[in-house]
C-alpha positions in Angstrom: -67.4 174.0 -134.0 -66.4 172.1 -137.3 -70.3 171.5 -137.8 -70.8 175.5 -138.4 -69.5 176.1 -142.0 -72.5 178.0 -142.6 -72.9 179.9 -139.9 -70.1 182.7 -139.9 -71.1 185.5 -137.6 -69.7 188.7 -137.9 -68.8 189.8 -134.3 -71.7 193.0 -133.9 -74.5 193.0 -131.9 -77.4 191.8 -134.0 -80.6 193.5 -133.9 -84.1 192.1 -132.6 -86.6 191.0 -134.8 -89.0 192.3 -132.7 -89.6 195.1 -130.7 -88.3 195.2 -126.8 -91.9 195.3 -125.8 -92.9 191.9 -128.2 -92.2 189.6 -125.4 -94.5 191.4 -122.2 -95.5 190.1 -119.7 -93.3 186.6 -120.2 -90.1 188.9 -121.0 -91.0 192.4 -119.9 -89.4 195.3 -121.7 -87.0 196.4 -118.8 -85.9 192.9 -118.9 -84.7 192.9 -122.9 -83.0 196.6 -121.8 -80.6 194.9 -119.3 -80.5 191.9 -120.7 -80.1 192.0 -124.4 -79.3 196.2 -124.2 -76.3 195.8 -121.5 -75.2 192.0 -120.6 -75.9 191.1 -124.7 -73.9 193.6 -125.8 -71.1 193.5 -123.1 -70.2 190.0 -124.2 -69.6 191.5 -127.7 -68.0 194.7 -126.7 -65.9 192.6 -124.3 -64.9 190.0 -126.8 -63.8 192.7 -129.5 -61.4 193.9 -127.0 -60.3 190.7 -126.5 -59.0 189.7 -130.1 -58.0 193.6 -131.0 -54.0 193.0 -132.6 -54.3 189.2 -131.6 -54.6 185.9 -134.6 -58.2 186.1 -133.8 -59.0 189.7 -135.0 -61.3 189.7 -138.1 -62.3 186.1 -137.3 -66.4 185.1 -137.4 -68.0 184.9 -134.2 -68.0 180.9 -134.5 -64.4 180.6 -135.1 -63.2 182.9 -131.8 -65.5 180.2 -129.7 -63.9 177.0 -131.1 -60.4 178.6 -131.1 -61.0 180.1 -127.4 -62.8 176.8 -126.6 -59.4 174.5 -126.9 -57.2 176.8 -125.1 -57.5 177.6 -121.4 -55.4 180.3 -121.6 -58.1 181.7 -123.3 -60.9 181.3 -121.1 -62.2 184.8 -120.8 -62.8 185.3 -124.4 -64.3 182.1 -124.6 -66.7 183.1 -122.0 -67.6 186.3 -123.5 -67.6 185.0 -127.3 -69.5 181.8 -126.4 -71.7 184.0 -124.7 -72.6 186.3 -127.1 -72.8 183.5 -129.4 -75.3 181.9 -126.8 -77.7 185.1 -126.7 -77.7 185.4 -130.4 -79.6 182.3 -130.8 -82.1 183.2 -127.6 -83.4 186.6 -128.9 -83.6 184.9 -132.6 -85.6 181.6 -131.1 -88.7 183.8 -129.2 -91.8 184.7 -131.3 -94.2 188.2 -129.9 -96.7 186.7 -127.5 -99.7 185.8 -129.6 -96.8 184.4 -132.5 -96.1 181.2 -131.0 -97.6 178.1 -132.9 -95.9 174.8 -133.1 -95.3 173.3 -136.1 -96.7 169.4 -136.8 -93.5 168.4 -138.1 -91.8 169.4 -135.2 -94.5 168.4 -132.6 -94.2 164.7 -134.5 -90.1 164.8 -133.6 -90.7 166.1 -129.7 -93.3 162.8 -129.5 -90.9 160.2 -131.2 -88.1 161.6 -128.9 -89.6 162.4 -125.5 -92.9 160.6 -126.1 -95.0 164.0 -126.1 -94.6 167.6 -126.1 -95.8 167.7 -122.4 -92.9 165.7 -121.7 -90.7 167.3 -123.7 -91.6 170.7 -121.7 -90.8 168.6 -118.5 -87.5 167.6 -119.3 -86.7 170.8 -120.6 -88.2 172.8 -117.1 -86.8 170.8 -114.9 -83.4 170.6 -116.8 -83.4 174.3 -116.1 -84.6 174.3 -112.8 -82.2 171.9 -111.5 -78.6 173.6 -112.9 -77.2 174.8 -109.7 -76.2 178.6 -110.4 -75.6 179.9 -113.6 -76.4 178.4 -116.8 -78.1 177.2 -119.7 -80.6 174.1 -120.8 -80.5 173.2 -124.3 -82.0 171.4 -127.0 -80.0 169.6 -128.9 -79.5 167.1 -131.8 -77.1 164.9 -131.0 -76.0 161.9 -133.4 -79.6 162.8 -135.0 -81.5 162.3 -132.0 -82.9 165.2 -130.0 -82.2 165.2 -126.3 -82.2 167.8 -123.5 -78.7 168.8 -122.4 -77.3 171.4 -119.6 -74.5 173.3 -119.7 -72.8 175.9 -117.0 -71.9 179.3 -117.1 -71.8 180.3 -120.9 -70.4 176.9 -122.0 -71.9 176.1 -125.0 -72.8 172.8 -126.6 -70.6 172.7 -129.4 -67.6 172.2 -126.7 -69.1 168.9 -126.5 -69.9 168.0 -130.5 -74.0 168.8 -130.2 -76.1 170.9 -132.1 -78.3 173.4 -129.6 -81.5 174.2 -131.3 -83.2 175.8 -128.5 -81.6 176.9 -125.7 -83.0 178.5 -121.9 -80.9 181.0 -120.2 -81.0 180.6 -116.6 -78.7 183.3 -115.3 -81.0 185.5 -112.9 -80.7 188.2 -115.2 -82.5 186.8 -117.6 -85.6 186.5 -115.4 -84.9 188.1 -112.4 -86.9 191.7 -113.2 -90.3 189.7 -113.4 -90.5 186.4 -112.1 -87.4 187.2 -108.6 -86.8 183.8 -107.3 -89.7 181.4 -109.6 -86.7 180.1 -112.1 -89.7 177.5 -112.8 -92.8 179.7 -113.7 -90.3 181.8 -115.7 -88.7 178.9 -118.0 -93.0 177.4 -118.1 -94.3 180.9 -119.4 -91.5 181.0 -121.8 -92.0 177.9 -123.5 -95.7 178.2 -123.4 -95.9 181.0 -125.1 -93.0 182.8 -126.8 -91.2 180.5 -128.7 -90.2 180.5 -132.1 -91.2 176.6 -133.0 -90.6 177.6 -137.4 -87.2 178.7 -136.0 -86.4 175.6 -133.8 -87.3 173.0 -136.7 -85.8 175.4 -139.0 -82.2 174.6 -137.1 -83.1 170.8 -136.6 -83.3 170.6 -140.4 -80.3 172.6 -141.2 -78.3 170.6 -139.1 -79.7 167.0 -139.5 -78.4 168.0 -143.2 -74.6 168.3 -141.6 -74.2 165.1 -139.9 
């Protein structure tokens, strides 16, 4: 996590920029109280207890993942702080239904990379659809190209030296409430209509500027 100078997160919950009701029907309200109000914050809570009178206590967010990341001895707290880390960027990348507008700039880069948005959607659907279990599917820039990458459990890209600029949570808690079984119609509602494009092109550029 060398790549993350700038982004030093303080190990507390972080509040949503929108209300738990923003995201209905796609992400219902019940679904942000589990999700964000119980398994969100039991990552952090977990992870505090974790480091408590250990090296790691006082340490940013970013620097318990990369540190916990390297050691197996320490894979619980890299589970819970990567995580945490993980849902920090999900509730900050969705826009209240209505919000969502992709940018030009952005819809230029999807085209040059996957040859359309459509496409883009595709790869990003059934990249979600298709991790067995419990997981994630990311966007990522990766030696300055953008590409669709998977990861299980709460691994996180940065294990693997790429940038996740968008990323879909496929545990079943995160869409279990409202869609039950349709893992699909869940991740195609989602990126039809909720997501934060400013915010996505917002991290591309920030981290194009790093590598």
């Amino acid at each position: 996590m060398q790549h993350k100078e700038h982004w030093l997160t303080p190990l507390e919950l972080p509040e949503l920029p929108y209300a738990k009701d923003a995201l209905a029907p796609v992400i219902s309200e019940q679904t942000i109280e589990f999700h964000y109000g119980k398994h969100h914050k039991a990552y952090f809570d977990t992870t505090k207890d974790l480091v408590k009178d250990t090296a790691l206590e006082g340490a940013s967010l970013e620097e318990i993942v990369d540190t916990s990341g390297k050691d197996p001895s320490l894979k619980k707290l890299y589970n819970n702080a990567a995580q945490a880390w993980n849902h920090n960027l999900y509730w900050k990348q969705f826009a209240p239904v209505g919000q969502s507008k992709m940018p030009m700039e952005l819809e230029k880069m999807l085209q040059e990379n996957f040859g359309s948005v459509q496409e883009f959607k595709k790869k990003m659907t059934e990249s979600g659809v298709t991790r067995f279990g419990s997981g994630w599917a990311w966007l990522v820039l990766d030696n300055g190209k953008l590409d669709i990458y998977s990861t299980p459990n709460g691994d996180n890209p940065w294990k693997d030296d790429k940038f996740p600029v968008f990323g879909l949570d496929v545990w079943e808690h995160a869409y279990y409430l409202d869609y039950q079984n349709l893992r699909k119609k869940h991740i195609e509602e989602v990126l039809d209509k909720i997501v934060n494009w400013d915010y996505v092109l917002e991290l591309i550029k920030k981290y194009q500027d790093q590598q």
